[in-house]
C-alpha positions as protocol buffer text, in pm:
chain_id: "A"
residue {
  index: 1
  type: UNK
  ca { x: 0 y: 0 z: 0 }
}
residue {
  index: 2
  type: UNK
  ca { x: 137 y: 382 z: -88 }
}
residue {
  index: 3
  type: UNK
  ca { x: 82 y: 544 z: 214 }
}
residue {
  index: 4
  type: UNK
  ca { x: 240 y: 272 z: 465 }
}
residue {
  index: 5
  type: UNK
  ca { x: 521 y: 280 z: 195 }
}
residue {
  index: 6
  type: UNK
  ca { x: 493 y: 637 z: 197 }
}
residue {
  index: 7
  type: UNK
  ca { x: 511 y: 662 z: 595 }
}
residue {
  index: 8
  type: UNK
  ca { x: 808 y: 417 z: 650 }
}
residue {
  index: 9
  type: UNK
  ca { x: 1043 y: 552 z: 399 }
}
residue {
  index: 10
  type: UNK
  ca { x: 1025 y: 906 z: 524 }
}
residue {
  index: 11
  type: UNK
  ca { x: 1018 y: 780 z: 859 }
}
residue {
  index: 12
  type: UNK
  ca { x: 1389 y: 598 z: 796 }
}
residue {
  index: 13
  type: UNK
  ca { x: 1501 y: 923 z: 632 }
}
residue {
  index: 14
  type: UNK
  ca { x: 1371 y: 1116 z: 929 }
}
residue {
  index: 15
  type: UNK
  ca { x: 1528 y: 893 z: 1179 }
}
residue {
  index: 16
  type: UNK
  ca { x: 1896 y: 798 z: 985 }
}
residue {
  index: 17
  type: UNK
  ca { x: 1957 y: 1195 z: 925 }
}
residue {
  index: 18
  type: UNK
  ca { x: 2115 y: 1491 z: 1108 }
}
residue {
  index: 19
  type: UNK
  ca { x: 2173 y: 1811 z: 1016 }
}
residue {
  index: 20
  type: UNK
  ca { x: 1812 y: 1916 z: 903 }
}
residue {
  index: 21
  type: UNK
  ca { x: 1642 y: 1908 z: 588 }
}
residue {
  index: 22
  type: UNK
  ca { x: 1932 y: 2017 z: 323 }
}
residue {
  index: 23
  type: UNK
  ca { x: 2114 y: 1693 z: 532 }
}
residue {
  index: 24
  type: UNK
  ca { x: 1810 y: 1487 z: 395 }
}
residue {
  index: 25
  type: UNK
  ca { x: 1819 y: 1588 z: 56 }
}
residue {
  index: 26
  type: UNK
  ca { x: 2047 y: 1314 z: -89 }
}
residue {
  index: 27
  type: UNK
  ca { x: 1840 y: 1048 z: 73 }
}
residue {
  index: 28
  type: UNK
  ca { x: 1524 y: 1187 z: -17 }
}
residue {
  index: 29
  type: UNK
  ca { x: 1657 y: 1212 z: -390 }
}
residue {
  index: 30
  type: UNK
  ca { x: 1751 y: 847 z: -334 }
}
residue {
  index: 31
  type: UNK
  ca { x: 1460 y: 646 z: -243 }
}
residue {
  index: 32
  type: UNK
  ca { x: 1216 y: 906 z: -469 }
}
residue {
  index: 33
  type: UNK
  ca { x: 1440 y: 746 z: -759 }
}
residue {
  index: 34
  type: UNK
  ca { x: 1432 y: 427 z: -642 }
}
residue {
  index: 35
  type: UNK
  ca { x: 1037 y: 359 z: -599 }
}
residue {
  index: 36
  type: UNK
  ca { x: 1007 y: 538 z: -915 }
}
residue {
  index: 37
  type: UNK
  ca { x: 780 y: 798 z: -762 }
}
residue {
  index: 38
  type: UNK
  ca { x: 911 y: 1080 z: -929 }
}
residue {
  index: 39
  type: UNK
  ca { x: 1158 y: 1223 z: -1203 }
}
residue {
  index: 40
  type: UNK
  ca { x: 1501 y: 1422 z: -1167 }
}
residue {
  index: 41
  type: UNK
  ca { x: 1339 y: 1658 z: -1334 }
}
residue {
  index: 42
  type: UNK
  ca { x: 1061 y: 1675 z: -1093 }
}
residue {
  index: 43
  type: UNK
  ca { x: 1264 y: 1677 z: -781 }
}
residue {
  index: 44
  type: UNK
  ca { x: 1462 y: 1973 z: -861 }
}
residue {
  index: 45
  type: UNK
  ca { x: 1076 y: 2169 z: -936 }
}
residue {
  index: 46
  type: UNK
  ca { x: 980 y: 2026 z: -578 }
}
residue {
  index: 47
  type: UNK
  ca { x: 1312 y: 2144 z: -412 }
}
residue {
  index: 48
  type: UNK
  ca { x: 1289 y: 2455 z: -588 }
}
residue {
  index: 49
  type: UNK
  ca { x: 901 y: 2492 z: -484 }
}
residue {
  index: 50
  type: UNK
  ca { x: 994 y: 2355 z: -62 }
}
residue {
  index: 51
  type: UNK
  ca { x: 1291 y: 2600 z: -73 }
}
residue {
  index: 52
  type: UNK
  ca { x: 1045 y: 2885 z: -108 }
}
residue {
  index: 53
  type: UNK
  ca { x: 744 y: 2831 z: 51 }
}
residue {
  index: 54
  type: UNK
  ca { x: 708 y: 2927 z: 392 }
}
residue {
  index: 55
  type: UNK
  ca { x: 846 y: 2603 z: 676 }
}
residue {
  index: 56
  type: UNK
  ca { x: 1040 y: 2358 z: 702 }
}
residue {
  index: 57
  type: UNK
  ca { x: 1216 y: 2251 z: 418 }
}
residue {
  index: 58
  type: UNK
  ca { x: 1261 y: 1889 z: 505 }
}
residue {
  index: 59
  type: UNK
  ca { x: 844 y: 1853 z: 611 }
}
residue {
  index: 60
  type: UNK
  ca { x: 758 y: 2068 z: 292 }
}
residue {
  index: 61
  type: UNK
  ca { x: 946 y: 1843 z: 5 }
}
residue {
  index: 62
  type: UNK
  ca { x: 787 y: 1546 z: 205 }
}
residue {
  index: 63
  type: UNK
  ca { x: 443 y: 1710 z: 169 }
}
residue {
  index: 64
  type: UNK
  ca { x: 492 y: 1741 z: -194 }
}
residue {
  index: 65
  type: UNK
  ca { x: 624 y: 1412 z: -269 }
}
residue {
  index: 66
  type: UNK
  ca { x: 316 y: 1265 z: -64 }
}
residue {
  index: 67
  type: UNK
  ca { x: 66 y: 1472 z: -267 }
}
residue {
  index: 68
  type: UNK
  ca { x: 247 y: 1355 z: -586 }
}
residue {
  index: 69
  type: UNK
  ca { x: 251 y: 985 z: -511 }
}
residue {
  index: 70
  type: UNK
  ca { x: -79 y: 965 z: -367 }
}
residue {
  index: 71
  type: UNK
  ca { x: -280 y: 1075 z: -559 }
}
residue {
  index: 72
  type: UNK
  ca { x: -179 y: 1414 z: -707 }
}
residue {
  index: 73
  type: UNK
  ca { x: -415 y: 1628 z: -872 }
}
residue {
  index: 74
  type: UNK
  ca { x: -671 y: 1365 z: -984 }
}
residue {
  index: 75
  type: UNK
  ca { x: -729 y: 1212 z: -688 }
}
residue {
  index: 76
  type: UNK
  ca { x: -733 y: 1451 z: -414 }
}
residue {
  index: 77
  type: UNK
  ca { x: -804 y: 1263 z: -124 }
}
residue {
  index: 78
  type: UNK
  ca { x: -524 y: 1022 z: -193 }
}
residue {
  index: 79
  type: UNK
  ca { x: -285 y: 1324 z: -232 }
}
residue {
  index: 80
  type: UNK
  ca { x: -391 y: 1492 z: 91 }
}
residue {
  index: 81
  type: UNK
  ca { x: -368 y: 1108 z: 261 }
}
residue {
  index: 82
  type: UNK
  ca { x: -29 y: 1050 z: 81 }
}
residue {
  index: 83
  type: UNK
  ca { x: 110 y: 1392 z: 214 }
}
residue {
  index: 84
  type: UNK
  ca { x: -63 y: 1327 z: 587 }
}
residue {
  index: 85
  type: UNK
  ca { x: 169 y: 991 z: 609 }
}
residue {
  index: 86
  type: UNK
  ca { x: 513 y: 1143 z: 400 }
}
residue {
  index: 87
  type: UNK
  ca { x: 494 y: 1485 z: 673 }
}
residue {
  index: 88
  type: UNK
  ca { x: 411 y: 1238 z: 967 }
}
residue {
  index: 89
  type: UNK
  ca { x: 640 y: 1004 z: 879 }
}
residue {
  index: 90
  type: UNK
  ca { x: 969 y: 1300 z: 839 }
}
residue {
  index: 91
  type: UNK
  ca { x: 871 y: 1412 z: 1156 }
}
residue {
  index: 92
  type: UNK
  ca { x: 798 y: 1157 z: 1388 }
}
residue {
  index: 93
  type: UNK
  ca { x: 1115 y: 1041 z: 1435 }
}
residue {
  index: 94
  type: UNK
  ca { x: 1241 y: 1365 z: 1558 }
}
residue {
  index: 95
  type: UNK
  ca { x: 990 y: 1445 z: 1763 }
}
residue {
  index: 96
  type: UNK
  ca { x: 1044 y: 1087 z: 1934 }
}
residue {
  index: 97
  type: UNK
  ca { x: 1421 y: 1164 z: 1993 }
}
residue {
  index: 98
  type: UNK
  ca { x: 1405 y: 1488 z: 2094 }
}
residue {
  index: 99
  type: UNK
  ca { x: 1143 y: 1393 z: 2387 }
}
residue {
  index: 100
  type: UNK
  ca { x: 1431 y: 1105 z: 2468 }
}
residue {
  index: 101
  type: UNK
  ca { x: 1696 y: 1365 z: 2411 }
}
residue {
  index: 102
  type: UNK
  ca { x: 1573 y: 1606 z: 2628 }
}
residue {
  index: 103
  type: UNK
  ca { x: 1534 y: 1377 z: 2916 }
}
residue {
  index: 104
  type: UNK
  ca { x: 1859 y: 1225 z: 2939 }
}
residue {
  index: 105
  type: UNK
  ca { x: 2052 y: 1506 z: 2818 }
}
residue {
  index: 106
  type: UNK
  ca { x: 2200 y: 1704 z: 3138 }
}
residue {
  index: 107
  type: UNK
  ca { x: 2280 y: 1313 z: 3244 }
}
residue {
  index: 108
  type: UNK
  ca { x: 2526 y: 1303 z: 2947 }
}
residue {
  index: 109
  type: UNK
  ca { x: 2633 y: 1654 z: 2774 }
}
residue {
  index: 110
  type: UNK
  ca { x: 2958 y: 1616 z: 2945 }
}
residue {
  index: 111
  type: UNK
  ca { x: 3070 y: 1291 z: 2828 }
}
residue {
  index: 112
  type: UNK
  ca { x: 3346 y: 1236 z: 2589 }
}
residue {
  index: 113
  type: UNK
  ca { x: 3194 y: 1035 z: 2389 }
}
residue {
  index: 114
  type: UNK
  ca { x: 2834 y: 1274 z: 2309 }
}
residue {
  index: 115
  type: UNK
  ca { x: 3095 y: 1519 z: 2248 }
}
residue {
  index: 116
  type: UNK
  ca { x: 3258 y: 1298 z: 2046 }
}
residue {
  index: 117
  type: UNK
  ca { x: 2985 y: 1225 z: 1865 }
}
residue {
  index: 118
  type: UNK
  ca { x: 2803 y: 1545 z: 1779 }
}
residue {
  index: 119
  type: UNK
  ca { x: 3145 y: 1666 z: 1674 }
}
residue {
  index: 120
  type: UNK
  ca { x: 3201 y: 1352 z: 1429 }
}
residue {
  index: 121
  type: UNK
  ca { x: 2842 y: 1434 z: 1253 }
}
residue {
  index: 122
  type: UNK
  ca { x: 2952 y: 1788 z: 1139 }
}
residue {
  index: 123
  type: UNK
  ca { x: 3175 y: 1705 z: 894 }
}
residue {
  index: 124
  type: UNK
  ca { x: 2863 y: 1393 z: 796 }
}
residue {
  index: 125
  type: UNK
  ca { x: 2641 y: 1678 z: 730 }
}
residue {
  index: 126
  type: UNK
  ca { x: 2825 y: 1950 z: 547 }
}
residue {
  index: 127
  type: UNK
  ca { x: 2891 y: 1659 z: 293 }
}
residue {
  index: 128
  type: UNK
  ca { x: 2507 y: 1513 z: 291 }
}
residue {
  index: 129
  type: UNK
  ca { x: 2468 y: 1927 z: 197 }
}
residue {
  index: 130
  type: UNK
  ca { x: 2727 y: 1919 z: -46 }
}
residue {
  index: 131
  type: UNK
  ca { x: 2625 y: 1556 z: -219 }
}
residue {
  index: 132
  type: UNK
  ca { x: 2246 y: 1746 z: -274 }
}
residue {
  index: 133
  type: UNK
  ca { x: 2425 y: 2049 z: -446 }
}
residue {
  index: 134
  type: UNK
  ca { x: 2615 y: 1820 z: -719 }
}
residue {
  index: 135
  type: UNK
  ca { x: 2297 y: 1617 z: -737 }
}
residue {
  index: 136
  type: UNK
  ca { x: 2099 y: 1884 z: -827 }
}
residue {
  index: 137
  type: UNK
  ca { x: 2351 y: 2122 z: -1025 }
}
residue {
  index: 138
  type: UNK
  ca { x: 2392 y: 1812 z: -1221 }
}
residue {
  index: 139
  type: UNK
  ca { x: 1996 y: 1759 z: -1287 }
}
residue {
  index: 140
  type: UNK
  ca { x: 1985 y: 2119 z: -1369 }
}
residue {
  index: 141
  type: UNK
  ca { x: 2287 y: 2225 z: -1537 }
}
residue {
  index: 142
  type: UNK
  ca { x: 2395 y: 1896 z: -1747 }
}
residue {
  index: 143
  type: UNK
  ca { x: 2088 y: 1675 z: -1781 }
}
residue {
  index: 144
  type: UNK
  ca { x: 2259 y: 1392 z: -1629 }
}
residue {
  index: 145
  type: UNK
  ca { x: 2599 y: 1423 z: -1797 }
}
residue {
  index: 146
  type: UNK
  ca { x: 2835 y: 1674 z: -1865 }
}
residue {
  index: 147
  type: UNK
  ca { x: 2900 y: 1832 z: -2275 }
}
residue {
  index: 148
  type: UNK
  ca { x: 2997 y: 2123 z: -2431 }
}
residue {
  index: 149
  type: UNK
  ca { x: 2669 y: 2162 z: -2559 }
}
residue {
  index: 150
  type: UNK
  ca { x: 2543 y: 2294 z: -2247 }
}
residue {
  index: 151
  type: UNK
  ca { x: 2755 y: 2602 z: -2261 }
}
residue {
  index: 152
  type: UNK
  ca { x: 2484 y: 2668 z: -2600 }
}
residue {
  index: 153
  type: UNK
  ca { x: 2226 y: 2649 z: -2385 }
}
residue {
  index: 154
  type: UNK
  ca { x: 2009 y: 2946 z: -2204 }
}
residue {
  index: 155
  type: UNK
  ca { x: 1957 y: 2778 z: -1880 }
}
residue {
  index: 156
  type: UNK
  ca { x: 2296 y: 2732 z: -1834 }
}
residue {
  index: 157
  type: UNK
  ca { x: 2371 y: 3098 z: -1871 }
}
residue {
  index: 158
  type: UNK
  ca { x: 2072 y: 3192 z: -1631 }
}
residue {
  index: 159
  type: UNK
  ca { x: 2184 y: 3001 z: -1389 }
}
residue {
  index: 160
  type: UNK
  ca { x: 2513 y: 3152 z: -1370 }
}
residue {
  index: 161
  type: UNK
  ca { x: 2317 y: 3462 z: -1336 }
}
residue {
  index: 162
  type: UNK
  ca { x: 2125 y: 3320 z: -1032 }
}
residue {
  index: 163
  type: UNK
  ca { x: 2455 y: 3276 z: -897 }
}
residue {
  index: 164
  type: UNK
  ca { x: 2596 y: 3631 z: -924 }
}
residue {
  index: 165
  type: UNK
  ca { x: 2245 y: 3747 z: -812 }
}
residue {
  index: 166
  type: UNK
  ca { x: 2255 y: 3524 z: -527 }
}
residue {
  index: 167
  type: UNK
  ca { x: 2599 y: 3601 z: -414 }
}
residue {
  index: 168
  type: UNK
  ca { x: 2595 y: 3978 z: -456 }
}
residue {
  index: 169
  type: UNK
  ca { x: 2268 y: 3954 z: -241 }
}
residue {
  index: 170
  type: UNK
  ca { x: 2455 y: 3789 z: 12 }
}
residue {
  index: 171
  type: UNK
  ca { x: 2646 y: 4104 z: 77 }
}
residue {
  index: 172
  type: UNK
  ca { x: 2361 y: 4333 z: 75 }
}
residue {
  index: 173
  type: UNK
  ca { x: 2009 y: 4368 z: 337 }
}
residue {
  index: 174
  type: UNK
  ca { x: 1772 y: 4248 z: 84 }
}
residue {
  index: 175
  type: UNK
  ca { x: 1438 y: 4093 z: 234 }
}
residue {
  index: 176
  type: UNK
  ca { x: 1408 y: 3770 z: 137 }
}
residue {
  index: 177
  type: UNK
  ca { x: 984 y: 3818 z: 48 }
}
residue {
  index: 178
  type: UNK
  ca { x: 1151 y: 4077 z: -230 }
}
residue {
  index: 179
  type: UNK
  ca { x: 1383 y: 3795 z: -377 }
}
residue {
  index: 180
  type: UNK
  ca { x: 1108 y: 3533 z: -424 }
}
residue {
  index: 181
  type: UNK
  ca { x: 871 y: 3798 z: -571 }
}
residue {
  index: 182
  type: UNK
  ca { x: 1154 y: 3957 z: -770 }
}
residue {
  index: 183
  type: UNK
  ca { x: 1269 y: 3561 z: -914 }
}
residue {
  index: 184
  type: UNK
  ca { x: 892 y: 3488 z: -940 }
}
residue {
  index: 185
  type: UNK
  ca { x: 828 y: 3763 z: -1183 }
}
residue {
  index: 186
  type: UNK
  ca { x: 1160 y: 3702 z: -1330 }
}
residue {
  index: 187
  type: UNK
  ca { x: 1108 y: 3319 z: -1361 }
}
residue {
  index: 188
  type: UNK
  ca { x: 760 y: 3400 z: -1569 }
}
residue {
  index: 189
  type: UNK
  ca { x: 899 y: 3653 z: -1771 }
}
residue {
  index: 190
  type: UNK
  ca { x: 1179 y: 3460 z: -1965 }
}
residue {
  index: 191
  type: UNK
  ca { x: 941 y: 3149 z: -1978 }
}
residue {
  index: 192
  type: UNK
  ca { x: 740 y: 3325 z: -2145 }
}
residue {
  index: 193
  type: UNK
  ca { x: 953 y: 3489 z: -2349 }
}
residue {
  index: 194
  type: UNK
  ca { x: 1137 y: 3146 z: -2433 }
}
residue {
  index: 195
  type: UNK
  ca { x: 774 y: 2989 z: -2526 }
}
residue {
  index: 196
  type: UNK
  ca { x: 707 y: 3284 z: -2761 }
}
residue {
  index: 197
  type: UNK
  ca { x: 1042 y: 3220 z: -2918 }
}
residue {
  index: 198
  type: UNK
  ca { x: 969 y: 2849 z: -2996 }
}
């Protein structure tokens, strides 16, 4: 059944990763691919579309993903059941081990070996994080393998641009509400400007 399959796979993923929701990325990517559930293509539009709405990132790609597989928009109570068990499946496991966490805690935050620990999955996480960004830059940027054709191609060029955009930004008090409105309007612009040119 979807939704039990739904529930236990983003319940592993919620219980085997730390480091938040850019941690889970690669994993997410991972089983999506393997049940077949949805496209590269796909996952980069739902990343793109969890990255900014408003919440979690980690409980909003597991949302989508559940409203996709169960049912998406033909079947609307299996998408809104297929999203109820992805969300409560990413987040259960947290919650669990942070009640567990915060119980035994003060017992242990000066042992060697916690410290040992939480300084051991730092390094785990940045490259989780950094596995997700060639993942995705590879989706986006060479369809699955790198050419020379893609320097020929627009999307390559815009998002280059993102890039400057996004860096220069990073040095300057812009809201963030103004970027996402600002690469909203931006985003429909040269779409449709690109479909008027085919």
């Amino acid at each position: 059944m979807i939704y039990l399959e739904l529930f236990l796979t983003f319940f592993f993923i919620g219980l085997f990763t730390f480091g938040g929701g850019y941690a889970m990325l690669p994993l997410i990517q991972q089983e999506v691919a393997r049940h077949g559930w949805l496209s590269a293509e796909q996952m980069v539009d739902f990343v793109a579309v969890s990255e900014s709405t408003p919440g979690p990132f980690a409980i909003n790609i597991a949302t989508y993903v559940g409203i996709q597989t169960g049912g998406g928009n033909e079947n609307i109570l299996g998408g809104f059941l297929g999203a109820l068990c992805a969300t409560l499946g990413v987040v259960l496991p947290s919650f669990i081990i942070i009640l567990i966490v915060a119980r035994i805690y003060d017992a242990f935050k000066e042992s060697k070996i916690v410290k040992g620990c939480m300084m051991g999955l730092k390094p785990a996480v940045i490259g989780l994080i950094a596995s997700a960004i060639v993942s995705m830059a590879n989706t986006v940027l060479f369809a699955g393998s790198f050419n020379t054709a893609v320097f020929g191609e627009l999307q390559f060029y815009l998002s280059i641009l993102i890039f400057a955009v996004m860096t220069l930004l990073s040095f300057k008090k812009v809201h963030p509400i103004l970027i996402v409105c600002l690469s909203a309007a931006s985003g429909i612009v040269i779409g449709y400007a690109l479909d008027l040119k085919v």
